[in-house]
C-alpha positions in Angstrom: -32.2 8.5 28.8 -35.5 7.4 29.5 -36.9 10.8 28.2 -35.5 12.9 25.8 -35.6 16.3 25.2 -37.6 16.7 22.0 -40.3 15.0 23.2 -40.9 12.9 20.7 -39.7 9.3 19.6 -36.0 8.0 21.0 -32.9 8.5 19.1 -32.8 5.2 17.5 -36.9 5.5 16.3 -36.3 9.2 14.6 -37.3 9.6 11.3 -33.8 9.7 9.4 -34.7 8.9 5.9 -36.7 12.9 5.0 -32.8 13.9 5.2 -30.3 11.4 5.1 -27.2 13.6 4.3 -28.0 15.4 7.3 -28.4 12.2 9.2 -25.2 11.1 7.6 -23.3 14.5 8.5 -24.7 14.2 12.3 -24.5 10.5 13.2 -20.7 10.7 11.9 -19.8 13.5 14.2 -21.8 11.2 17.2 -20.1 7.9 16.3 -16.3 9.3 15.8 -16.2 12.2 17.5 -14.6 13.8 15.0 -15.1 17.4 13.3 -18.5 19.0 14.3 -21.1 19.5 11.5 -21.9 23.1 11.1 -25.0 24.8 12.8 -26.9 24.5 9.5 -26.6 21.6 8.7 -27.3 20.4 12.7 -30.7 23.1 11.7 -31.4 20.9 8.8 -31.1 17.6 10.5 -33.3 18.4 13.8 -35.9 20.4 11.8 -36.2 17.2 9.6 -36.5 14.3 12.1 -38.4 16.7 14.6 -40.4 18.6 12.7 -42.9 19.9 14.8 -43.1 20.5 18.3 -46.3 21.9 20.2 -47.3 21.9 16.3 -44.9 24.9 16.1 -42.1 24.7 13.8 -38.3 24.0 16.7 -36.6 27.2 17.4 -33.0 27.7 17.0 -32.8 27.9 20.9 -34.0 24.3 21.3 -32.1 23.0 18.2 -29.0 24.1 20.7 -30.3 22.6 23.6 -31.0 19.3 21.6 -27.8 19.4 20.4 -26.2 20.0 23.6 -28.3 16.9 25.5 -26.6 14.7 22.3 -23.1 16.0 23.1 -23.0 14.9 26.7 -24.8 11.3 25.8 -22.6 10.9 22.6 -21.0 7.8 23.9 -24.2 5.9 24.8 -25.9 7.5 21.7 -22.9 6.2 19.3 -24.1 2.5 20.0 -27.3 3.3 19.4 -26.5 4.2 15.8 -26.1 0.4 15.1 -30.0 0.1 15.3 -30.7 2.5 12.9 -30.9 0.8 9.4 -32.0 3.5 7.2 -29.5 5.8 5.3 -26.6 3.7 6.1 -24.8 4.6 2.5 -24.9 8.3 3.6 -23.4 7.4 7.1 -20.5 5.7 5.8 -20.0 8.3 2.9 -19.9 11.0 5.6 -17.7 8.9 8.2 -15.0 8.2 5.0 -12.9 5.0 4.9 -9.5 4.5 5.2 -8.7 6.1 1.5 -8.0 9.2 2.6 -5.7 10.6 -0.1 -3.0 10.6 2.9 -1.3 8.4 1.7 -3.6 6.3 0.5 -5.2 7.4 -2.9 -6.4 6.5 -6.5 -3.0 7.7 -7.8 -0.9 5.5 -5.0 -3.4 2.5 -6.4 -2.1 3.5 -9.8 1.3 4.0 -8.8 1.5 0.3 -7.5 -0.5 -0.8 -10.5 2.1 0.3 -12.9 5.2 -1.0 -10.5 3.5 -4.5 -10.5 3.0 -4.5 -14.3 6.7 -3.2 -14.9 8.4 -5.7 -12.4 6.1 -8.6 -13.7 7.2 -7.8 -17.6 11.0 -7.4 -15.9 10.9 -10.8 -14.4 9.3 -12.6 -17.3 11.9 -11.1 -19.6 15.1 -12.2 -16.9 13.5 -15.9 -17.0 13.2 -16.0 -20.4 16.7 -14.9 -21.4 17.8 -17.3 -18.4 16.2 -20.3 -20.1 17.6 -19.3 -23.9 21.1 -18.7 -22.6 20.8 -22.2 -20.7 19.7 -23.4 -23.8 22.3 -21.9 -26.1 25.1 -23.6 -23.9 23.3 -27.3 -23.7 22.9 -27.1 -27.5 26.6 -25.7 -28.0 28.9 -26.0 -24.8 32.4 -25.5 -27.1 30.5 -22.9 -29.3 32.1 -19.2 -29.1 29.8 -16.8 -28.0 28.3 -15.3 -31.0 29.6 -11.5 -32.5 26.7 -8.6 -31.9 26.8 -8.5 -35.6 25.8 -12.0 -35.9 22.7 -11.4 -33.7 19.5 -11.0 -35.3 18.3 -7.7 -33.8 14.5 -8.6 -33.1 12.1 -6.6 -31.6 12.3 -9.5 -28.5 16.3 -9.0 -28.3 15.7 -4.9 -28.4 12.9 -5.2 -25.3 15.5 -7.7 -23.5 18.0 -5.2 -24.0 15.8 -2.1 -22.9 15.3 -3.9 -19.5 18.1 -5.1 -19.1 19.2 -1.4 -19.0 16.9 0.1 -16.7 16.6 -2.9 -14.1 18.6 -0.7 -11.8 16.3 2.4 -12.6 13.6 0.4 -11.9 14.7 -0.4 -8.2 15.7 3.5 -7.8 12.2 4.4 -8.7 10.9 1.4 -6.6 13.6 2.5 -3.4 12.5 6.5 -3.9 8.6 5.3 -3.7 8.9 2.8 -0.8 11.0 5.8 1.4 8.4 8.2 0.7 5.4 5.7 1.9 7.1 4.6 4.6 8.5 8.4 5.6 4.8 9.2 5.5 3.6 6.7 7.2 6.2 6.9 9.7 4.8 10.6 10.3 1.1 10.0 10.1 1.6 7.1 12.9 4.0 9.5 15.3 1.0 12.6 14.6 -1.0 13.4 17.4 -4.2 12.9 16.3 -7.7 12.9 18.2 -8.9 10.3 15.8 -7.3 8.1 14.1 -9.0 5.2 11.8 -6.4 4.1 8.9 -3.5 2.3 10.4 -4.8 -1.0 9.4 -4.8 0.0 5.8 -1.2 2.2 5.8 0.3 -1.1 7.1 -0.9 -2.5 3.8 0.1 0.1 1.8 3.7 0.2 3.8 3.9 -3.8 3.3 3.4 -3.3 -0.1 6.1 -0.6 -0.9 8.4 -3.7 0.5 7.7 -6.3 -1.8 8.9 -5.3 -5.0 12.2 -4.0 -3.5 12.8 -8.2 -1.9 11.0 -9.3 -5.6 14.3 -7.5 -7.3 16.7 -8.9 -5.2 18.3 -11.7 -7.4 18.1 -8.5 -10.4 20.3 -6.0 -8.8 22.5 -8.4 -7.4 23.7 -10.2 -10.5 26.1 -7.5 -11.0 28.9 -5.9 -8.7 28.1 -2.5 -10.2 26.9 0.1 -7.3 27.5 -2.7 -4.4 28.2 -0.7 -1.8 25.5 1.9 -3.1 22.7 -1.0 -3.1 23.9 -2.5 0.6 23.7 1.0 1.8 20.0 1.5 0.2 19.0 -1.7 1.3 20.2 -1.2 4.9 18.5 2.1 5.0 15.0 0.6 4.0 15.6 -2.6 6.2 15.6 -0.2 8.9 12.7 2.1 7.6 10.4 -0.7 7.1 10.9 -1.9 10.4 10.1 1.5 12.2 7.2 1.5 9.8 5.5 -1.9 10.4 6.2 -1.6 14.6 3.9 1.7 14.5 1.3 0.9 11.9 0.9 -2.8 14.0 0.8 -1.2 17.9 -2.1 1.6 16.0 -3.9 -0.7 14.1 -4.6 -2.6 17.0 -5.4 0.2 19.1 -7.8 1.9 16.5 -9.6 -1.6 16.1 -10.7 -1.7 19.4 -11.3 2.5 19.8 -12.8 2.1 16.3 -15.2 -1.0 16.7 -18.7 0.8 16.7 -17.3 2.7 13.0 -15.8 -0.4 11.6 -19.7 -2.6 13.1 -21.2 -0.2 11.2 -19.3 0.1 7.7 -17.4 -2.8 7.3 -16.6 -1.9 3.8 -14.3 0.6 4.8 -11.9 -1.1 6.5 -9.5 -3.7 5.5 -10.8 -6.9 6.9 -8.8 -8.1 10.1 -7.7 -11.7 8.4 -6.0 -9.4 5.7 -4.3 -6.8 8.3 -3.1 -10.3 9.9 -1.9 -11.4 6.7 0.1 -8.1 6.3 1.5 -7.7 9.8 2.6 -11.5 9.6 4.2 -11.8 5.7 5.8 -7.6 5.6 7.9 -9.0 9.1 8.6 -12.2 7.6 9.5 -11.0 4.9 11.9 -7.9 6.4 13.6 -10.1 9.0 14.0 -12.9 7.0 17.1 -12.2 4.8 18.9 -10.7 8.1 18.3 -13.8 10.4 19.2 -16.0 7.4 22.6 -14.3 6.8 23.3 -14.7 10.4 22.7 -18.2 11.2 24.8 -19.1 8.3 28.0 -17.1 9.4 27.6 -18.6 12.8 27.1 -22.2 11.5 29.9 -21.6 8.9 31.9 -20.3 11.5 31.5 -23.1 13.9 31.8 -25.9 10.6 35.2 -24.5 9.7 36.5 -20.9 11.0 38.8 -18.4 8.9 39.0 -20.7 6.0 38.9 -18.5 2.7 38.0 -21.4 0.3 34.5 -22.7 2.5 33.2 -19.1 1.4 33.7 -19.6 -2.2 32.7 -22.9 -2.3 30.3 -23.7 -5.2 27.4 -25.2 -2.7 27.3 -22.8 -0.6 27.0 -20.1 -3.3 24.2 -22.7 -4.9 22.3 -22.3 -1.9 22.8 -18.6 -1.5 21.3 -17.9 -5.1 18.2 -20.9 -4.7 17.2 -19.1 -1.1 17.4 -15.2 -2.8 15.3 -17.0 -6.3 13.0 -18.7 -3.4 12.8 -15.1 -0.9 12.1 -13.1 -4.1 9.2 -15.3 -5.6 7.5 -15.6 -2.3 7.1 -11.4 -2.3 6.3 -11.6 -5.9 3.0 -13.3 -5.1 2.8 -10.9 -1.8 2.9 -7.9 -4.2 0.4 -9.6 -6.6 -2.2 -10.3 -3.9 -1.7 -7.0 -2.3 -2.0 -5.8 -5.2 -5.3 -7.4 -5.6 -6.6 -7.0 -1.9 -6.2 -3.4 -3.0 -8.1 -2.9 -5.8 -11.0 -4.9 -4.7 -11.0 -2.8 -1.4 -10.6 0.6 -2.5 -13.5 -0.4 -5.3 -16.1 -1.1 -2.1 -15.0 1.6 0.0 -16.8 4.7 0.9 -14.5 7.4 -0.7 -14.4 10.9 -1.2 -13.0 12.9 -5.1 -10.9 15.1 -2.3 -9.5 12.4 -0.7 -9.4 9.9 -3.9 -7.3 12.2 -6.1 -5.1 15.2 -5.0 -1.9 17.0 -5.9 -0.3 14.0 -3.9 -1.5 12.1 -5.4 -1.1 12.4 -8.9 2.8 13.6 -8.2 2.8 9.7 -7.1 2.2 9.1 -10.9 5.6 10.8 -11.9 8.3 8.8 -10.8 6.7 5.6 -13.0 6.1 7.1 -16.3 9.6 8.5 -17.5 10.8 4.7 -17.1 7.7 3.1 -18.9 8.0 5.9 -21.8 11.9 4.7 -22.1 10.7 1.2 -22.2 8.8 2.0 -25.1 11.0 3.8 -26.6 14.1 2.1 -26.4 12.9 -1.4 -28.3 12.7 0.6 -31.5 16.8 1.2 -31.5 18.5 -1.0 -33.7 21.6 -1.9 -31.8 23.2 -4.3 -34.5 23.1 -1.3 -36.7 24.3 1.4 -33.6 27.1 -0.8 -32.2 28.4 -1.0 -36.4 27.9 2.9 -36.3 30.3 3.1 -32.7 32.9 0.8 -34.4 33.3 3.2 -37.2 33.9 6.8 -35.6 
């Protein structure tokens, strides 16, 4: 190294800035090892930061010897990149971040966007009707429960009852989405793959799919409609999610350390390591949690007083039950908020490309939300006073 073969200036003194895209092109295929820039563009770059050599214009035979010297010093030259200031934009746009449309993507960011709205308006509308039904009874404890007919239909009862509807919809859109992240994930992580760079953010994106499914717990579970149904879908994507976050943790701490000289050099398009922490730490607390709960309580009820019929249906113990869901599903309602966030602010810094931003993928990602916010909007402008009258007559 202490000549090179161009004879001119060392690799980290060249002259990048008379072509930075094919700087950008180059110096990507040198620091990741990845897909080798085309022989024009490898032209374009040498010609550009050597442009003359015995004040003769470089052949295409020394452009391939060049080129050859740089792929059997690649590894020392990829730390050498760090010095090299100029056309650092280009670099990172040709290196890519972690949005890579597979699976994570403008219409996946959307996708979660419109979940998080939905489930927030869903809550908000289960608390309020929980507070005015508390209400009702404090006001009137003896009073009969009021005839449909008697109830002013409002535009607020007609939204209450259009959610209260499609709460179960919701989680089957919710359960369909988080299987198909995490079934991708699941196969991106098992892929061989010479390089791989976005582990660290499809842990995210797979922690994510998880929290509104634990935010709808105390929702779905109200009801014994479709138990068995929801234990078995439940089950399934305890076990999915598990698979999911022991891959995406063992790779995203192998790519940080294979991937440091990337991530030195274009910290913008990777997911800080405090918030892949964060991830890891919350998504297993968060899985595990309900599991190790339920079993410590069998064995301590078991132990307290075994085979008796009545300590199951005890009023405490079902007290506690319903505080500890109320408590597990408000904790992964501000995990899906700040994930939420934490992606929005990182996919807006991030080097991306259209291709990888928005694909077919992508926007078929989009479907699965929009038939249930179109019968959202559509269902508050039925008068049920007036249809429940109508049913009564035929």
């Amino acid at each position: 190294m202490a000549s090179v073969p161009w004879g001119g200036p060392a690799w980290a003194e060249l002259d990048v800035t008379r072509n930075c895209t094919a700087f950008g092109d180059y110096a990507a295929w040198v620091t990741t090892d990845g897909n080798e820039p085309p022989f024009p563009t490898v032209v374009s770059f040498w010609r550009a930061v050597v442009p003359e050599v015995n004040s003769t214009q470089p052949t295409r035979a020394q452009i391939i010897d060049w080129h050859e010297w740089v792929r059997s010093n690649r590894t020392t030259l990829a730390r050498q990149v760090a010095d090299i200031s100029s056309c650092r934009p280009e670099l990172c746009q040709a290196i890519g971040s972690e949005v890579d449309g597979s699976p994570a993507g403008f219409g996946l960011l959307a996708s979660y966007g419109l979940e998080t709205v939905l489930l927030t308006v869903y809550c908000t509308f289960a608390l309020l009707r929980y507070f005015n039904n508390r209400k009702r009874r404090a006001s009137s404890p003896n009073e009969a429960q009021e005839s449909p007919e008697a109830v002013k239909s409002s535009v607020f009862s007609r939204v209450n009852e259009a959610l209260r509807g499609t709460t179960y919809d919701l989680f089957t859109a919710a359960a369909f989405l988080s299987l198909g992240i995490q079934a991708t994930v699941i196969y991106s992580q098992v892929s061989p793959i010479a390089y791989r760079y976005n582990s660290s953010l499809q842990l995210i994106l797979s922690a994510f799919a998880f929290y509104p499914l634990a935010t709808m717990l105390p929702l779905i579970l109200n009801s014994v409609r479709r138990s068995w149904l929801k234990g078995a879908v439940l089950v399934g994507l305890f076990v999915i999610h598990t698979a999911a976050w022991v891959l995406c943790t063992n790779n995203a701490q192998v790519d940080y350390y294979h991937n440091s000289i990337v991530i030195g050099l274009c910290p913008q398009n990777h997911p800080s390591q405090a918030v892949v922490s964060a991830a890891m730490f919350t998504m297993a607390a968060m899985v595990w949690m309900p599991p190790l709960f339920g079993l410590c309580l069998s064995v301590v009820l078991c132990f307290y007083r075994c085979n008796n019929r009545k300590m199951w249906q005890a009023k405490w113990l079902k007290r506690v039950a319903k505080g500890a869901m109320i408590l597990y599903a408000s904790f992964n309602f501000v995990c899906m908020w700040g994930a939420w966030i934490i992606l929005v602010v990182f996919f807006s810094g991030a080097s991306w490309k259209p291709e990888d931003a928005w694909s077919l993928g992508q926007a078929l990602v989009l479907v699965r939300g929009w038939p249930l916010g179109l019968f959202n909007v559509e269902v508050p402008s039925i008068d049920y006073s007036k249809l429940k009258k109508e049913e009564r007559t035929l």
